[in-house]
N, C-alpha and C positions, 0 to 999 in steps of 0.2 A: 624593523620599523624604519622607514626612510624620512631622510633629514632633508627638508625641500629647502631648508636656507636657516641662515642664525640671524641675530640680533646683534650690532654693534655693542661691545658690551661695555663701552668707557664714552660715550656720544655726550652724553650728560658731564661728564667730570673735565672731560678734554674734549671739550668744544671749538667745532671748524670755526666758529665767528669769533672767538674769543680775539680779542685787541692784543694778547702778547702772541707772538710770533712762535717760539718755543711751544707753547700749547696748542697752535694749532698745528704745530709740524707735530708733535706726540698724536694729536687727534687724528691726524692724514694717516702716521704709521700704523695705527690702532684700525683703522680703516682696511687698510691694505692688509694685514694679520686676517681680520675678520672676511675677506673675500677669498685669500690661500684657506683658510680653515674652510669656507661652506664650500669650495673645490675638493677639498679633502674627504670631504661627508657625503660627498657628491648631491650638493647642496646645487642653485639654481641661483639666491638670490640671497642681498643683506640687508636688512633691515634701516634704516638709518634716518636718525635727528639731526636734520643740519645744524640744530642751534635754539636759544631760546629767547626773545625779546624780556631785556630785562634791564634797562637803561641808559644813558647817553652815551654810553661806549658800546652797546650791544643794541643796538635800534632795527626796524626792521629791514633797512637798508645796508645793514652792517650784515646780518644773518646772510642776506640774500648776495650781497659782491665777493663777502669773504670766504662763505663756503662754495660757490660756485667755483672758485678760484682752488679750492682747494681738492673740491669733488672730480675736477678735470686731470689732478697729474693723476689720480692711480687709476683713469679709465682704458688708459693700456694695457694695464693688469687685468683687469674684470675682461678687459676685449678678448685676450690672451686666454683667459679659464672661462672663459662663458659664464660668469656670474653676474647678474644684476645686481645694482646698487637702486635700492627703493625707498622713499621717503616716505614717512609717514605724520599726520598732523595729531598732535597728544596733545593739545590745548597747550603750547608754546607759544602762542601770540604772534606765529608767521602763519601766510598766508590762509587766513580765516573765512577767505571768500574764493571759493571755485577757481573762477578768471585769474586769480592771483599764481593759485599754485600751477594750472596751467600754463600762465606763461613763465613762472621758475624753472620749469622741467623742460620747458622750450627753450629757456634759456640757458640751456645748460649742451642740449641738442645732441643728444646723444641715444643709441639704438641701448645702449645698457645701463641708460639711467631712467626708471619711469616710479609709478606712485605704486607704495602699499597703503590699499584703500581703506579706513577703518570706518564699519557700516556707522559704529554707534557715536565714534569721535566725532564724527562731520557733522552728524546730525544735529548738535547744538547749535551749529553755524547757519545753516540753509539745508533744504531736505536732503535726504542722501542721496534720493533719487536725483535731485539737480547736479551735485556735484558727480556722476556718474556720467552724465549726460555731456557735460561741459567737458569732464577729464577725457573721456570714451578711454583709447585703448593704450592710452598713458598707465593705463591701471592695466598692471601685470598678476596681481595676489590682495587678497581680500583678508583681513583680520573681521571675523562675525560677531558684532556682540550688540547689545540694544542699550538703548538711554531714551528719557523721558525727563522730564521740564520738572514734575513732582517725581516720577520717579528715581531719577539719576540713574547710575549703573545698574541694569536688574537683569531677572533670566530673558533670552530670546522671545522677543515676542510678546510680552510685558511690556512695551517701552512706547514710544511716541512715532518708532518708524514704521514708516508704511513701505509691509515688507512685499506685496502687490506689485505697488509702485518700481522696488531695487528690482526685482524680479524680472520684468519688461524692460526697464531701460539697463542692466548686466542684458540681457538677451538682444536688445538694438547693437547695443557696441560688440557681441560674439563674445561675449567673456567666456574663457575656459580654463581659467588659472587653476591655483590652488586655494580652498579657504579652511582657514584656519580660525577653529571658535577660540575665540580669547575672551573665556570667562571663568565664574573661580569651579575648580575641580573638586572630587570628593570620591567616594566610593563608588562601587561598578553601577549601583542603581541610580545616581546622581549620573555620572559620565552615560552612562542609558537616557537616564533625560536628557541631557545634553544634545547626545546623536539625532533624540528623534525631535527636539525642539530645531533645533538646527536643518533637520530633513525636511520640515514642514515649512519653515521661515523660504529657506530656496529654492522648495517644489523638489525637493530632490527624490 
């Protein structure tokens, strides 16, 4: 089974924005652990939360100078093993609006830094279809999974995104990633629906 990339597995606990220095120097090394390891797995990309809005020392300008700051030293690393570092929005209170995260990953400016898309996360914010559009091919890999206003989290295709719409504008911008269902698992006839909800969602 091949491992196309990991998850930062300490982003939450030792956060790039944090206001002590120590923490975010743990967080940067935890960073750099996490890009040798999907090297190893012969992984592609790492998953990663810059950070979480969550008050007068964590603001959203704080997320944004201090991780950027921090996401630049191990880009010689990821240069060096071919690994992307990609960001992803998990209802953290940064960048909640397309144009935003846009220009974060612009600002950051780098060929091995871009966004892990999450179909269902965005979609509370503005369509997903819009933020595809805006992002284009900042988006390297796709987490699939649906949300809805009454629904919340639910199975693909259940939910309020209009999966049409993702379909045409991934197909404007040439998407060829990877996508990865990130929804909850179960036994072979479950992960069977999974596959074929998932096949139908992307025209696959």
């Amino acid at each position: 089974m091949p491992v196309h990339g990991v998850v930062d597995s300490v982003h939450w606990r030792k956060r790039l924005l944090s206001p002590d220095e120590a923490t975010r120097n743990a967080g940067r090394e935890a960073l750099a652990t996490a890009i040798k390891d999907a090297h190893a797995y012969g992984g592609s990309s790492v998953l990663l939360v810059p950070g979480r809005v969550g008050g007068k020392d964590e603001t959203h300008d704080h997320v944004w100078e201090r991780s950027i700051a921090e996401i630049r030293k191990v880009l010689p690393l990821a240069s060096r093993l071919g690994v992307h570092v990609l960001i992803e929005n998990v209802w953290n209170g940064f960048c909640e609006q397309p144009e935003q995260l846009r220009d974060y990953i612009d600002a950051i400016n780098s060929p091995w830094v871009g966004v892990y898309f999450d179909i269902g996360n965005h979609q509370k914010f503005a369509p997903s279809e819009k933020w595809v559009q805006v992002l284009g091919r900042r988006i390297v890999k796709l987490d699939v999974k649906d949300w809805g206003k009454k629904a919340g989290f639910c199975k693909l295709g259940d939910g309020d995104v209009n999966w049409p719409a993702v379909r045409r504008a991934l197909a404007e911008i040439r998407f060829t990633g990877w996508c990865t269902a990130e929804v909850r698992g179960g036994d072979r006839e479950r992960l069977a629906e999974i596959a074929e909800r998932m096949d139908k969602c992307l025209s696959l």
